[in-house]
C-alpha positions as CSV (number, residue, x, y, z in Angstrom):
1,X,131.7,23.9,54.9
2,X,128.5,22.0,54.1
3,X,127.8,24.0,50.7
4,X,129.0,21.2,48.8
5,X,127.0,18.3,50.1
6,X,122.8,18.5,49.6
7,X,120.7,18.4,52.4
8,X,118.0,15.9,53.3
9,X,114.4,17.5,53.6
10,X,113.5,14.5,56.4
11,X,114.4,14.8,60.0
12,X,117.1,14.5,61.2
13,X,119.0,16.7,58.6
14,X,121.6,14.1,57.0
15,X,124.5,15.2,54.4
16,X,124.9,13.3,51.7
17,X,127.6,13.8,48.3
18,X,126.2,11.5,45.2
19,X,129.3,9.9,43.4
20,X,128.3,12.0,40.0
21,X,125.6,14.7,39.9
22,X,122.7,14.8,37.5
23,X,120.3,17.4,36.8
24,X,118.5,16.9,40.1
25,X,121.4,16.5,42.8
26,X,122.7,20.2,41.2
27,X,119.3,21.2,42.1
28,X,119.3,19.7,45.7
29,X,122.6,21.4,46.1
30,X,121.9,24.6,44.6
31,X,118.6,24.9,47.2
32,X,120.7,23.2,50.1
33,X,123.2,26.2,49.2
34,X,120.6,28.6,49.6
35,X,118.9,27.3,52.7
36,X,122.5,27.4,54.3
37,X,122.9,31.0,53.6
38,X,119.9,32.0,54.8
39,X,120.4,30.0,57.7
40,X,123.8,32.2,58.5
41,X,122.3,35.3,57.7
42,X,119.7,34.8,60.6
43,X,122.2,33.7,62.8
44,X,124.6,36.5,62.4
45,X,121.8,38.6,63.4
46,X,120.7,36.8,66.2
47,X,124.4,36.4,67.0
48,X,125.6,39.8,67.5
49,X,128.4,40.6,69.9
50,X,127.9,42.5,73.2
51,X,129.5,45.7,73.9
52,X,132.8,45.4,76.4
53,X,130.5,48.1,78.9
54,X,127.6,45.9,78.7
55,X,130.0,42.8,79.6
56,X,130.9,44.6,82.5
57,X,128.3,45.5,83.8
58,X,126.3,42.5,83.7
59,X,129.8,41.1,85.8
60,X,129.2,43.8,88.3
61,X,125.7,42.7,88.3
62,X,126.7,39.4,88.7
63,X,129.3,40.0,91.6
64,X,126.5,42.0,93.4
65,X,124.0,39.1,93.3
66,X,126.3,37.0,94.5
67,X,127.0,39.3,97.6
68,X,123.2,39.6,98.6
69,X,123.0,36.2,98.6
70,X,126.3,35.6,100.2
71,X,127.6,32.9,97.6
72,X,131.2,32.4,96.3
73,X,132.7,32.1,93.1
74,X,133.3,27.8,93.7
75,X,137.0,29.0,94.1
76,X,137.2,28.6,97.8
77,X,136.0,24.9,99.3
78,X,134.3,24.4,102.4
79,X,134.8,22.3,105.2
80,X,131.6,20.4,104.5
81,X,132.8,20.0,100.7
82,X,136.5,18.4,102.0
83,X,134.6,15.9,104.1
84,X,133.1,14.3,101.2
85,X,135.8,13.2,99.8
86,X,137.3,11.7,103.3
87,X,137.0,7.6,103.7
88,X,134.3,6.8,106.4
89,X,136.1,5.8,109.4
90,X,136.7,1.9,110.0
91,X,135.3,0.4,113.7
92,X,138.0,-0.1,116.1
93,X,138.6,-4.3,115.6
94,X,139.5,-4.9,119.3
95,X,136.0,-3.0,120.6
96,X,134.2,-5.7,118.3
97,X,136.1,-8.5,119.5
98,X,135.8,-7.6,123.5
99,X,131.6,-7.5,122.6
100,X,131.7,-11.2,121.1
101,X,134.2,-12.3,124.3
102,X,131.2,-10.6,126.8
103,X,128.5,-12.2,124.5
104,X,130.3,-15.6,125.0
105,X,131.1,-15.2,128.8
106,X,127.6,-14.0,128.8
107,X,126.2,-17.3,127.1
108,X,128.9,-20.0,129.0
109,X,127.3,-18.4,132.6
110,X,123.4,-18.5,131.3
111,X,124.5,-22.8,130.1
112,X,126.0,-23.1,133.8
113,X,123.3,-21.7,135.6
114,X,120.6,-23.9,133.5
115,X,122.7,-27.0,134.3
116,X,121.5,-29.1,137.3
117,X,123.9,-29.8,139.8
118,X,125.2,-33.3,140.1
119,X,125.7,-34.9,143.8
């Protein structure tokens, strides 16, 4: 895929394709070519792919873990999880307006009592 553009030897890695190639861009391509190949070859060994038994058996160990510890999968919700999601529930409008109507009365007997009786 990248064999055909060179490499830059400066971090980051940038891939560049000169418009004609001269003596030195083939021989930035030919060494980008290489490093790329051995680049793959280390990977493919790193890379290996694991045996069906060992897949199953790390799932088995996996399942079992998950037992002791008494988790799920995240297939199932929970009650706590559904309540997230659930708008916060609005005051009732007429409790707030009978407080203000006992706060007034409250205030309309306090400027009666502080009011001196006229003869």
């Amino acid at each position: 895929l990248m064999m055909n553009f060179i490499r830059t030897t400066a971090e980051p890695t940038i891939f560049y394709l000169p418009a004609k190639h001269n003596r030195e861009t083939e021989r930035a391509l030919q060494e980008t070519r290489v490093a790329i190949n051995r680049k793959l070859g280390s990977l493919k060994a790193d890379l290996k792919p694991i045996a069906e038994d060992e897949v199953a058996a790390r799932a088995a160990a996996a399942a079992a873990a998950a037992d002791a510890t008494g988790t799920d999968d995240g297939d199932s919700k929970t009650q706590k999880d559904d309540n997230l999601w659930e708008a916060p529930e609005e005051k009732e409008p007429e409790a707030a307006e009978e407080k203000d109507e006992e706060k007034d009365a409250g205030e309309r007997e306090k400027k009666v009592a502080q009011k001196p009786e006229e003869e």
